[in-house]
C-alpha positions in Angstrom: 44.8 22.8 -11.3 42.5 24.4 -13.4 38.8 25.8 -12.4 37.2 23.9 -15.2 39.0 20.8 -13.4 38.4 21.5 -9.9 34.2 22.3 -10.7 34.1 18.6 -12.1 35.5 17.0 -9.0 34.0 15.9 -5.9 35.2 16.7 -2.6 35.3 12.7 -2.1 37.9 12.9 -5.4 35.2 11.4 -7.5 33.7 13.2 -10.3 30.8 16.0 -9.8 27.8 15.4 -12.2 27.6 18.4 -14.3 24.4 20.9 -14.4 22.8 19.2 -17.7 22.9 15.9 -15.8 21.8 16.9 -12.6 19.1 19.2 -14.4 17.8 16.5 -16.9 17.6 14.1 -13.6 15.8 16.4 -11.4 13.3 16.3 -15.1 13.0 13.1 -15.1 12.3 12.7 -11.1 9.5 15.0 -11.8 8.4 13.7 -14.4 7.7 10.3 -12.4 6.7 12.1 -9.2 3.8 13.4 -11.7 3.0 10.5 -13.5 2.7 8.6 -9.6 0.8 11.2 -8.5 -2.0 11.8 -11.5 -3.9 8.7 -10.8 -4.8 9.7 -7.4 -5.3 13.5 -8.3 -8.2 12.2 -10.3 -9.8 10.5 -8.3 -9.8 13.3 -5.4 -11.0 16.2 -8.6 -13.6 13.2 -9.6 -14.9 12.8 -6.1 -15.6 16.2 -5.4 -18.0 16.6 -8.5 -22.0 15.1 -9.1 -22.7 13.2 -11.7 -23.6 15.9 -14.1 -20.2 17.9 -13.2 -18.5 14.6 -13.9 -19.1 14.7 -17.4 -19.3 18.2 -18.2 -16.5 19.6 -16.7 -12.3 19.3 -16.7 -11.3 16.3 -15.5 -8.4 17.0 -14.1 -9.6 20.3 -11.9 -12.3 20.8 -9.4 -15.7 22.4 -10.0 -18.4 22.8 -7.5 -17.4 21.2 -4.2 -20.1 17.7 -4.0 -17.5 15.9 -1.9 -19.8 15.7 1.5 -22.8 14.4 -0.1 -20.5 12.3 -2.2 -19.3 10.3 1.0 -22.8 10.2 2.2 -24.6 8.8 -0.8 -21.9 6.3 -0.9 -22.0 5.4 3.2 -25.7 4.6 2.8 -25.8 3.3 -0.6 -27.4 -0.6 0.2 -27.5 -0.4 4.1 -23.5 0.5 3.9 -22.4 -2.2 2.4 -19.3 -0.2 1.4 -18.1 0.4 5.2 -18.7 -4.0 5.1 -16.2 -4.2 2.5 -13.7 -1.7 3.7 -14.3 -3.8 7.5 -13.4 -7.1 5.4 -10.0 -5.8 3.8 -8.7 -4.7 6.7 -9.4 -8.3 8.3 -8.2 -10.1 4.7 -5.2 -8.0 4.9 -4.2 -8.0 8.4 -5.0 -11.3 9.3 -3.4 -12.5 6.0 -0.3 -11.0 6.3 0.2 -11.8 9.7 -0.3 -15.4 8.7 2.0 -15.1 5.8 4.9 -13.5 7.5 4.9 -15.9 10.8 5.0 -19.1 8.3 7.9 -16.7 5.4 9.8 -16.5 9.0 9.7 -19.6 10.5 10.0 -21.6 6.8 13.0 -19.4 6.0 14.9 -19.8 9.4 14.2 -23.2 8.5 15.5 -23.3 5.1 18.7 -20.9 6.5 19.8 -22.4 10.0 18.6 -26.4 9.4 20.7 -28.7 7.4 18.7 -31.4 5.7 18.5 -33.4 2.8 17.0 -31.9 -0.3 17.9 -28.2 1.1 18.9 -26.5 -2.3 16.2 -28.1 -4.1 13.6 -27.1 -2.1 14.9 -23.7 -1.9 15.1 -23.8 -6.0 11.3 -24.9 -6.0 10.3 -21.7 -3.7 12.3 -19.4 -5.7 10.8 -20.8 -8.9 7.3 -20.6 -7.7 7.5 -17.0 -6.6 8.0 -15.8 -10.4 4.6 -17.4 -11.0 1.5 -14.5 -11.8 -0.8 -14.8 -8.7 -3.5 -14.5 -11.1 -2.7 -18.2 -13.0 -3.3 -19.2 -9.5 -6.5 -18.5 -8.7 -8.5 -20.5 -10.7 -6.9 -23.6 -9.9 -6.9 -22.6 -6.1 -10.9 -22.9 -7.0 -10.8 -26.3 -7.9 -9.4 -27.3 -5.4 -11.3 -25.4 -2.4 -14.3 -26.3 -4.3 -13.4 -30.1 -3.8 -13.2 -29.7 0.0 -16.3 -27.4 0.2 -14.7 -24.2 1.0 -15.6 -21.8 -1.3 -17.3 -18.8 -0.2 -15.9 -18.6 2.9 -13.3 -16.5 4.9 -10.7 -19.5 4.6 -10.9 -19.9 1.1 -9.5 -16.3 1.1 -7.4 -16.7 4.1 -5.3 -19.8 3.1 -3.8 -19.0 0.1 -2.8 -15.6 1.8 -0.5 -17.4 4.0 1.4 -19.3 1.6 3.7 -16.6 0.2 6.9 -18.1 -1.7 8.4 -15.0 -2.2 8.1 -14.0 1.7 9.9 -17.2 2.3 12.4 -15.9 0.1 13.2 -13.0 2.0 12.6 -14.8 5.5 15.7 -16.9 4.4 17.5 -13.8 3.4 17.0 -11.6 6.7 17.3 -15.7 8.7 21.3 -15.6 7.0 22.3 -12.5 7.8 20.5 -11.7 11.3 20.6 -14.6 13.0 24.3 -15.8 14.1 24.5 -19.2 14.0 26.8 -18.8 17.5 23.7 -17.5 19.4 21.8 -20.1 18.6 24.5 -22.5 19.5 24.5 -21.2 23.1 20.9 -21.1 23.6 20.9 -24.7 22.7 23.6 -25.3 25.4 21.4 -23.4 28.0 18.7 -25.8 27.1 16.4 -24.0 25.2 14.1 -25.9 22.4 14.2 -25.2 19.2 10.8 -23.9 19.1 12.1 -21.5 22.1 15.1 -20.4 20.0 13.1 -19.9 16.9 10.1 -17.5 19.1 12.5 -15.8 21.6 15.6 -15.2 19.1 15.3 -15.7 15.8 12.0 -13.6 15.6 12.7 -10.7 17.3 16.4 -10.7 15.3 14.8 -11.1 12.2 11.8 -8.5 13.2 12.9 -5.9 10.4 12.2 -9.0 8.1 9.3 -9.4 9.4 7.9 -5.7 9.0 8.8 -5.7 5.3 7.2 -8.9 4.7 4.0 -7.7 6.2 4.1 -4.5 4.7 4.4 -6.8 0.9 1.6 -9.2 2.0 -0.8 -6.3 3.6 -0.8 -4.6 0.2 -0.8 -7.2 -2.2 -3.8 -8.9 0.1 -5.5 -5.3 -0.3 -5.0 -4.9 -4.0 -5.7 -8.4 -4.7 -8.8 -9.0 -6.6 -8.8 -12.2 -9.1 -8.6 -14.9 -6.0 -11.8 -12.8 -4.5 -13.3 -12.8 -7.3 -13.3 -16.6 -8.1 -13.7 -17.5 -4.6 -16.1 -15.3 -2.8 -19.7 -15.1 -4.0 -21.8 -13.2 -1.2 -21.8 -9.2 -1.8 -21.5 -9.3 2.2 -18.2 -11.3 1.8 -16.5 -9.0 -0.6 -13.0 -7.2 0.4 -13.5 -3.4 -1.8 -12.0 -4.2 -4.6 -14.6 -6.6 -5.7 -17.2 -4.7 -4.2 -16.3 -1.7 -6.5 -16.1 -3.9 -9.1 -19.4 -4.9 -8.4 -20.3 -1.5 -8.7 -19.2 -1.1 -12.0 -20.6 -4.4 -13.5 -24.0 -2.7 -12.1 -23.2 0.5 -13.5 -23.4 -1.0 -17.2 -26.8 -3.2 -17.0 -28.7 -0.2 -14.6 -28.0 3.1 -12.9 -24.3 5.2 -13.5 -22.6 4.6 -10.6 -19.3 6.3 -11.7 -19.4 8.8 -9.2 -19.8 6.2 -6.2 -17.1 4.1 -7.8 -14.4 7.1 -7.7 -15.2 8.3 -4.6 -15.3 4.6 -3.2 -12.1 4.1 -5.3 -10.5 7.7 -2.7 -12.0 6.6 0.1 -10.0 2.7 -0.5 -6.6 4.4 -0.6 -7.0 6.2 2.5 -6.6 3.3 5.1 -3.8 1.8 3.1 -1.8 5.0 3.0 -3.0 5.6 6.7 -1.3 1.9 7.0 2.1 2.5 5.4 2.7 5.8 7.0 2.1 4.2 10.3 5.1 1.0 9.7 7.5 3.3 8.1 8.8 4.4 11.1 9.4 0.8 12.5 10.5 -0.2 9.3 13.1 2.8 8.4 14.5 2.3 12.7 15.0 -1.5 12.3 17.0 -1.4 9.0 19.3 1.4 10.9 19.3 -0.7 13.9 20.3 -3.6 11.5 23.3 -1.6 9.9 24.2 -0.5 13.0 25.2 -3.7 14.0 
């Protein structure tokens, strides 16, 4: 064999990507890892400057360091009504995808483990309806929480949260292949309800489901801004997203408020990065748990 062949094979006997490939991949990986990573690199340079460093400066590189009375101006900016709308994402998003990912479960070990009459259909209906822009949604969602005098209230945020065809989706998925049907089977010999099958088995089978789903939901809820916008009209009731909006609708009629926007806009990330480092763990040990069986 000769050393040209043997340095394009693999020790598995497949073939060994050759230093042009591997070299314009590692390129291209960078390249992305960059473009990912320039958004929030501005906004941490942006944050650390006033608003006469703002403008007269690099954007992309720090001057002189403002980033301490940048946090303060912003904390007591209105009576803190920013640390109100960081409190109401949190709830919006933890209490909205908790909601969505008990109903995704239980509808999809519904849809997976029940046989009934209209099955498939129904299944085609959720999968069609979770290609649908969240954002065509909204307004008609107004309408109709207008008509039963919900608007500008916690619920009219709440209860669309929970619906969540696409969660469905994948509770059907992870219901199919974590859940034998045998099990079940012999819980319902031993007695046990359905509705004690579904809460004692099926959830804590499907749990890595379950993480991913509230994972989805708890960042979409937090990045979600049109159904807010439409249904929510008390500054006190705002998640941040709409507050910083709100900010920035300000920002053209009185004052420049750029510099509490981007340092609002930092200080936004922070509990959602501070969230998805926290469930990767549980996440990344129940998908090894689940290929271990």
């Amino acid at each position: 064999m000769s050393s040209a062949t043997h340095d394009a094979a693999a020790p598995g006997g497949g073939a060994r990507p050759t230093r042009r490939a591997v070299a314009l991949t590692t390129g291209l990986l960078i390249v992305f890892l960059l473009y990912s990573l320039a958004p929030t690199w501005f906004l941490l340079v942006a944050s650390t400057k006033n608003q006469t460093d703002l403008y007269s400066t690099f954007g992309l590189w720090f001057s002189a360091n403002h980033l301490a009375d940048n946090f303060q101006a912003i904390w007591d900016y209105h009576d803190g009504v920013f640390g109100r709308w960081l409190l109401n994402s949190v709830v919006y998003s933890t209490v909205g995808a908790a909601g969505s990912t008990l109903v995704s479960l239980a509808a999809g070990y519904g849809l997976a483990k029940c046989e009934f009459k209209g099955r498939g259909a129904l299944f085609g209906v959720i999968v069609g309806a979770s290609l649908l822009p969240s954002t065509l949604l909204a307004f008609p969602l107004y309408l109709v929480f207008a008509e039963i005098g919900l608007t500008n209230t916690v619920w009219a945020v709440l209860i669309p949260y929970f619906i969540n065809p696409f969660g469905v989706y994948l509770g059907k998925v992870y219901a199919d292949t974590s859940v034998p049907t045998e099990l079940m089977e012999a819980a319902r010999i031993d007695g046990a309800s359905e509705t004690r099958i579904f809460f004692s088995v099926a959830l804590r089978l499907m749990r890595t489901g379950g993480i991913t789903i509230f994972m989805l939901d708890f960042v979409n809820i937090w990045n979600n801004f049109f159904l807010p916008l439409f249904m929510l009209n008390g500054e006190r009731s705002f998640p941040v997203t709409l507050g910083l909006f709100s900010w920035v609708q300000q920002a053209q009629t009185a004052r420049d408020m750029n510099t509490l926007v981007l340092t609002g806009s930092l200080l936004s990330i922070i509990p959602l990065a501070v969230f998805m480092f926290a469930l990767q763990k549980y996440w990344r040990s129940g998908i090894l748990m689940g290929s271990l069986k």
